[in-house]
C-alpha positions in Angstrom: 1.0 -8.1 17.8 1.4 -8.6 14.2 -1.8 -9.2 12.3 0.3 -12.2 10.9 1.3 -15.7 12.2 4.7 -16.0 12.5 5.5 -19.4 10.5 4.4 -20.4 7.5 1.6 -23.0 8.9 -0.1 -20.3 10.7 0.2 -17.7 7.3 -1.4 -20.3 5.3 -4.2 -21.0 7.9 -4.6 -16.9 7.8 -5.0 -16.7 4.0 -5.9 -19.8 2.7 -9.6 -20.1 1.6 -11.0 -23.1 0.3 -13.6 -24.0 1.8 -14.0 -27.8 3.1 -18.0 -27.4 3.6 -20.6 -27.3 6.2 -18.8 -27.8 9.5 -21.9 -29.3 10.7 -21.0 -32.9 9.0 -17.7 -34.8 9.4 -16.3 -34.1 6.7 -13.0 -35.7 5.4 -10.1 -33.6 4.5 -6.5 -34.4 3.2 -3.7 -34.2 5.7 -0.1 -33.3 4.7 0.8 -34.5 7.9 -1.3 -37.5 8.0 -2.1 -39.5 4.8 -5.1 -40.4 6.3 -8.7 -38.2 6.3 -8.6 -35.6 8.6 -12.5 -35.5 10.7 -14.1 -32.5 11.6 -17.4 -30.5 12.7 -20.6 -32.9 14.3 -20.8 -33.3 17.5 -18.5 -31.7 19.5 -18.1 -34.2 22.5 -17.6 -36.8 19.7 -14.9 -34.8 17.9 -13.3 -34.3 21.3 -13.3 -37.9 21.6 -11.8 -38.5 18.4 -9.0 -36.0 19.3 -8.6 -37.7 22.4 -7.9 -40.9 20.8 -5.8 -39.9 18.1 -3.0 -38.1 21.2 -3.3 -41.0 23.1 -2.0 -43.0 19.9 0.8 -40.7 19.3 1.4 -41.3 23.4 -0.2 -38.9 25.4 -1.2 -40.4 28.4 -5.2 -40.2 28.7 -5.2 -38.4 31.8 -3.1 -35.1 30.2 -5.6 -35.5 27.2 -8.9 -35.2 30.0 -7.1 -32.0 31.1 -6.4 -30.6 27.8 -9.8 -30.9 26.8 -11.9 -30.4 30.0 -14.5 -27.7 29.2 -13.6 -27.1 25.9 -15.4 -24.7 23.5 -15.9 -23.5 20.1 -14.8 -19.8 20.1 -17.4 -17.9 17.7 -14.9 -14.8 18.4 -12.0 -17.5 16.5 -14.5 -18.4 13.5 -15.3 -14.4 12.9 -11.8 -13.4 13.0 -11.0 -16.3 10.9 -13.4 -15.5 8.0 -13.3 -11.7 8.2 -9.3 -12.1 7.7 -7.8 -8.1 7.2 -5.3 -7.8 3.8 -2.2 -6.1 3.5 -2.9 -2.6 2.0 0.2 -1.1 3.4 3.3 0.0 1.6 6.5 -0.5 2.6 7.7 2.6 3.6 4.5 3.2 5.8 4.7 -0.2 7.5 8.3 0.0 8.3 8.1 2.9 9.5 5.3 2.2 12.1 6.8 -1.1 13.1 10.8 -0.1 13.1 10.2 3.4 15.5 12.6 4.4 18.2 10.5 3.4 20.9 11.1 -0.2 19.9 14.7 0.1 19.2 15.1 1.7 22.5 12.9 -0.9 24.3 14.9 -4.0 22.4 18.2 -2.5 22.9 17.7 -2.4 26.4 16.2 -5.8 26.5 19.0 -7.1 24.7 21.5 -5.4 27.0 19.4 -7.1 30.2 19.4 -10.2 29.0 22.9 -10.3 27.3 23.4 -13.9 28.6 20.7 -15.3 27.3 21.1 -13.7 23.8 24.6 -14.3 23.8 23.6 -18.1 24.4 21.4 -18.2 21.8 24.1 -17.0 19.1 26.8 -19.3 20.6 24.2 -21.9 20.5 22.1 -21.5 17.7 23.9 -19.0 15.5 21.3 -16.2 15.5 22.3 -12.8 16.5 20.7 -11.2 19.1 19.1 -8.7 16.7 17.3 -10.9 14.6 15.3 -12.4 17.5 15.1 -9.0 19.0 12.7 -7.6 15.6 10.5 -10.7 16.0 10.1 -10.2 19.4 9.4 -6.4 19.1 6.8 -6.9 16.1 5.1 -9.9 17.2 4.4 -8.9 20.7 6.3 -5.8 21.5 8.6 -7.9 23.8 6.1 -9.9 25.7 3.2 -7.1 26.1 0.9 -7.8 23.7 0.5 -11.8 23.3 -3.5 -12.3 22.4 -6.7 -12.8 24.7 -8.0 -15.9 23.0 -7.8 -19.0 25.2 -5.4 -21.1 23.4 -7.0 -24.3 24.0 -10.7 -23.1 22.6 -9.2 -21.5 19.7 -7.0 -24.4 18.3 -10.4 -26.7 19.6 -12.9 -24.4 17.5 -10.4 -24.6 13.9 -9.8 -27.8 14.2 -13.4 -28.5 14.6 -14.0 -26.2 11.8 -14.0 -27.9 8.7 -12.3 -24.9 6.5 -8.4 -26.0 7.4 -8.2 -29.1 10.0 -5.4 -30.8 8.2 -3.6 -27.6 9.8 -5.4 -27.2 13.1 -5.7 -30.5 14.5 -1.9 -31.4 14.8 -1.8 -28.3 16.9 -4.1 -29.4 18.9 -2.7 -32.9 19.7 0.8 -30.9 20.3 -1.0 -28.7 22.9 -2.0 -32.2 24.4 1.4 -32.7 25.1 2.6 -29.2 26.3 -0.4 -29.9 29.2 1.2 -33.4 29.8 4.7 -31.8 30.1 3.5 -29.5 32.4 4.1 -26.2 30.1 0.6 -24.8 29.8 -2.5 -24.3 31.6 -5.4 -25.0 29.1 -7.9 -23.1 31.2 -5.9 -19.9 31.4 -3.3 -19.7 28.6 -4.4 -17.4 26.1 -2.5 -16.4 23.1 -3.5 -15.2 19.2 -7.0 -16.2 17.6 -4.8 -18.9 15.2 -3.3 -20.3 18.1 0.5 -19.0 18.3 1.3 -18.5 21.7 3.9 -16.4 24.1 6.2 -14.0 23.4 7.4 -14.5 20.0 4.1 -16.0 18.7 4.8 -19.7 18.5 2.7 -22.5 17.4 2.6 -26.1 19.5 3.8 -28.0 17.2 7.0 -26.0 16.9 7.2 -25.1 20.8 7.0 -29.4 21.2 10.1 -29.6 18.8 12.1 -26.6 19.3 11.3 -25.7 23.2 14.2 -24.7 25.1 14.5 -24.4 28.6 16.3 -21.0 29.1 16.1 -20.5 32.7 16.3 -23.8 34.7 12.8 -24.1 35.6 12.5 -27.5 34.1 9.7 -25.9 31.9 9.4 -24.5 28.5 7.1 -20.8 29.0 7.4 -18.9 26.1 4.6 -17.2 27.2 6.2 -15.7 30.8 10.0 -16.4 30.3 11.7 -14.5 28.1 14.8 -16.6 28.4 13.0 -19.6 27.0 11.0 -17.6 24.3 14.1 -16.1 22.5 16.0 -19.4 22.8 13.1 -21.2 21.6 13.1 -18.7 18.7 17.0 -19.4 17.8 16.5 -22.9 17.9 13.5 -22.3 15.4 15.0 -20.1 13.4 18.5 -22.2 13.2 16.7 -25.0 12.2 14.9 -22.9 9.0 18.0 -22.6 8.1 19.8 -19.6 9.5 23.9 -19.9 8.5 25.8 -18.4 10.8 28.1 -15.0 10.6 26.1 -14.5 7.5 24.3 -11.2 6.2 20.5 -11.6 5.7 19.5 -8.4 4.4 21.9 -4.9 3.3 20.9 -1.2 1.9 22.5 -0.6 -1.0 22.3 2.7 -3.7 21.4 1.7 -7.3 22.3 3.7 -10.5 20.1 5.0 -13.0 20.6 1.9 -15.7 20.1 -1.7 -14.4 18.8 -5.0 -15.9 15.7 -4.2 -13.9 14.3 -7.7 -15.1 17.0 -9.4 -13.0 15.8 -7.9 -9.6 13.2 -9.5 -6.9 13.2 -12.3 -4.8 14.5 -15.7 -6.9 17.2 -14.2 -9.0 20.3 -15.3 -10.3 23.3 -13.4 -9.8 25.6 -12.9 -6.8 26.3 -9.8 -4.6 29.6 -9.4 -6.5 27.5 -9.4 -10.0 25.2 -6.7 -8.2 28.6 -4.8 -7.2 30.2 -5.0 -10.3 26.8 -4.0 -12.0 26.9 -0.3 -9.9 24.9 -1.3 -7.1 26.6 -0.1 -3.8 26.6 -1.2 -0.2 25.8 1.2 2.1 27.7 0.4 4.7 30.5 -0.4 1.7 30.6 -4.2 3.2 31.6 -6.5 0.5 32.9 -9.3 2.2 30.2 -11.5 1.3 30.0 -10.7 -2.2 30.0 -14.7 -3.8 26.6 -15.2 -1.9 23.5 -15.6 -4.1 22.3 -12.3 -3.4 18.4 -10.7 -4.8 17.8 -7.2 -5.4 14.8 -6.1 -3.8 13.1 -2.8 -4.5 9.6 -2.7 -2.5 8.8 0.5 -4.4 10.6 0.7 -7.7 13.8 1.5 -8.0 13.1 5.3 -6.7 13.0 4.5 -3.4 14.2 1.8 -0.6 16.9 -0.9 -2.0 18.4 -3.7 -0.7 20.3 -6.9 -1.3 18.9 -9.7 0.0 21.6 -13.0 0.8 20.3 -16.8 1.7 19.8 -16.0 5.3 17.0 -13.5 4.2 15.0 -17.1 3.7 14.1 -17.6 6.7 12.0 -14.4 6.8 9.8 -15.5 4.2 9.4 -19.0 6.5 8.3 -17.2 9.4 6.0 -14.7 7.9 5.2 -15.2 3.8 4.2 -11.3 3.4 7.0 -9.7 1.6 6.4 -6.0 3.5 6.7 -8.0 6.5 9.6 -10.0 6.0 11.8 -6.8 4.8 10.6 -4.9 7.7 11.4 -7.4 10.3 14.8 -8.0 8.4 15.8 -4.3 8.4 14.4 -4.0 11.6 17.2 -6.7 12.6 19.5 -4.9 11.4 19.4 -1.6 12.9 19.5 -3.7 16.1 23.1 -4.7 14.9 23.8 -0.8 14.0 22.5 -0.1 10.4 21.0 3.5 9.9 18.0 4.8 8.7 17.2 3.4 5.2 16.9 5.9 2.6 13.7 6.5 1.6 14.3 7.8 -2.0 11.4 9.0 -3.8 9.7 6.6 -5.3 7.0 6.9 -7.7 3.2 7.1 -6.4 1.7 3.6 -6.2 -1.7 2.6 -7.2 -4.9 2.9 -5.1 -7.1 0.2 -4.5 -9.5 0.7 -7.8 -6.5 0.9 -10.0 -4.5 -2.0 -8.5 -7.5 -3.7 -9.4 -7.7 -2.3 -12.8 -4.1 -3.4 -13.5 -5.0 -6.8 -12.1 -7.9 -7.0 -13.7 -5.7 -6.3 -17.3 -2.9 -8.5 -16.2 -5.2 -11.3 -15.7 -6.8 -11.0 -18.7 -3.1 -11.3 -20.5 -2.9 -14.8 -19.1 -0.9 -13.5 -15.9 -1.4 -15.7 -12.6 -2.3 -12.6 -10.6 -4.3 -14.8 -8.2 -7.2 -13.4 -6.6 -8.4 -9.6 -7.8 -8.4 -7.9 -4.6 -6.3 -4.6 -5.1 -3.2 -6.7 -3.3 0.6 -6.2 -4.7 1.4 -9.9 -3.9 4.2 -11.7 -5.2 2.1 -13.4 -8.4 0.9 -9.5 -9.4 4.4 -7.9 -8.9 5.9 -11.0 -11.5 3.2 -9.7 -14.1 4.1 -6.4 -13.4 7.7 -7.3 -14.0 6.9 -9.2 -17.4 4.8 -6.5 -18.8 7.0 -3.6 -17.8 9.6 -5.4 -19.9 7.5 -6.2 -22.4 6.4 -2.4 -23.1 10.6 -1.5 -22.8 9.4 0.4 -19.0 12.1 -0.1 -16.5 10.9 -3.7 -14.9 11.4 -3.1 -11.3 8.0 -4.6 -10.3 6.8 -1.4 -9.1 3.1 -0.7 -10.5 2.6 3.0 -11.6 0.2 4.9 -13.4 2.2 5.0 -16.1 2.5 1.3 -17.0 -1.7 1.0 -16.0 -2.0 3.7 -19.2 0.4 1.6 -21.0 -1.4 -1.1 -20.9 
């Protein structure tokens, strides 16, 4: 199971960390789903209350609400995972090349050739290709067999309590109200991630309430046991960020030796036929969809691993924010639909840990927004990397060497 939740609620409840004070006073926080305050911590049997009231308002009926909450308890396993949160030290060539091995391409092709129906269903239905679904599946769960062994319920009970984040936590706890009172979990028994996703593709209430499809008949949604109903919950999920249909999401390309570096990463400006016409090559020599935006992404410099990135890449960086992530699960998605091996190119040695936080600590001091100094390559540290790479006439492909940490 990925060490990341799978939509971008559950990322920011992973890495966000402002603190909202002593969870042992109710203590009012800001809701962006609800302008009101948001109460947590105190007395547990009171804040259960308050929770209970609240889903009964929104139109649970009291009785699924007693259920829901009946024995509930704060999970001092959830608050230690919570603030002992790992980073993401891995590159991009070593991550992929865990997460994207044969066994899993074997294991999902099969699964996609057993449940051919279903996945068939979920592109005529939703849009989304079988492989897509298929990488999520294999990376957030290896297909079903590694779904967590926190008890749902107590976990989404003890952050919400918790007075870090409950303006995230709580309306997943009143949507797990309602999964009880549709008959779709067991709050004693299901068990899931420490954050709360649940089931196969690691889904959170909220989104399993809104985008739960029944996939095989049962008159229930069990992402957790039914694969059918996990991967066409996931289409439905990922249609609605915003997958387009027949379109590419991510493509290997070969770059030349001379490019407007600046111009690459995620956000740019020019099309895949402005890539094309610029020497960058598709590996697979597709150009059909060469008037879509398209990004030039180069997770280690332009030496190694390159790919063009189209609109449908987007939804990637919903489900999961980390940028190692995203491009693994996207290329993993597409060797599902028959892509080779990505050229690994040789690309110039990264930084370790002191020296990442070296560079940071130089970039900061040059006004950069690198955010926190923690030896990370995250998006705000690989802009600065860009600017001053530019700036010193190095080739700006993002990529932090040696040579630019001298330069500088």
């Amino acid at each position: 199971m990925s060490s990341f939740s799978p939509r971008s609620l559950a990322l920011a409840a992973t890495l966000f960390t402002l603190s909202c004070g002593s969870a042992l006073a109710v203590t009012p926080v800001a809701s962006p789903d609800d302008p009101k305050q948001v109460a947590c911590g105190g007395d547990l049997a009171t804040f259960l209350q308050g929770v209970k009231t609240e889903a009964v308002g929104k139109g649970v009926p009291a009785e699924a609400v007693d259920k829901a909450l009946a024995g509930a308890q704060i999970d001092q396993k959830v608050l230690s995972r919570d603030r002992a949160q790992g980073v993401f030290r891995q590159t991009f060539l070593e991550f992929s090349q865990r997460t994207v091995s044969q066994g899993r391409l074997d294991m999902g092709r099969k699964k996609i050739q057993e449940l051919n129906t279903t996945f068939k269903r979920a592109e005529d239905e939703f849009g989304v290709p079988a492989g897509v679904i298929a990488a999520f599946w294999a990376m957030e769960t290896d297909f079903g067999a590694v779904q967590g062994d926190f008890n749902t319920r107590n976990a989404l009970v003890t952050l919400s309590h918790d007075c870090r984040r409950p303006e995230l936590f709580r309306p997943q706890l009143i949507a797990l109200t309602e999964m009880v009172q549709h008959g779709d979990l067991d709050p004693a028994t299901n068990s899931g991630a420490w954050a709360g996703e649940i089931g196969q593709v690691q889904m959170l209430p909220k989104d399993i309430i809104a985008f739960g499809v029944d996939g095989d008949g049962d008159g229930h949604v069990n992402v957790k046991s039914s694969s059918a109903d996990a991967i066409l919950t996931a289409a439905k999920f990922i249609q609605h960020l915003g997958f387009k249909k027949g379109e590419p999401w991510i493509q290997e390309v070969s770059v030349p030796e001379n490019l407007p570096w600046e111009k690459s990463g995620l956000g740019g400006t020019l099309t895949a036929n402005e890539w094309f016409n610029l020497g960058v090559t598709p590996k697979d020599g597709n150009k059909t969809f060469g008037a879509l935006p398209a990004a030039l992404i180069l997770p280690q410099g332009r030496k190694g691993p390159a790919f063009i990135t189209y609109p449908n890449f987007n939804i990637y960086l919903e489900w999961n924010q980390s940028f190692i992530y995203t491009t693994s699960a996207a290329y993993f998605a597409t060797r599902f639909m028959g892509a080779p091996v990505y050229a690994k190119g040789n690309p110039e040695p990264g930084l370790d840990d002191a020296a990442m936080k070296e560079l940071q600590t130089k970039l900061d001091a040059k006004t950069h927004d690198v955010g926190k100094i923690d030896g990370i390559l995250g998006s705000g540290t690989r802009i600065a990397v860009q600017r001053e790479q530019q700036r010193l006439g190095l080739p700006a492909d993002g990529w932090p060497t040696r040579a630019l940490l001298d330069a500088l």
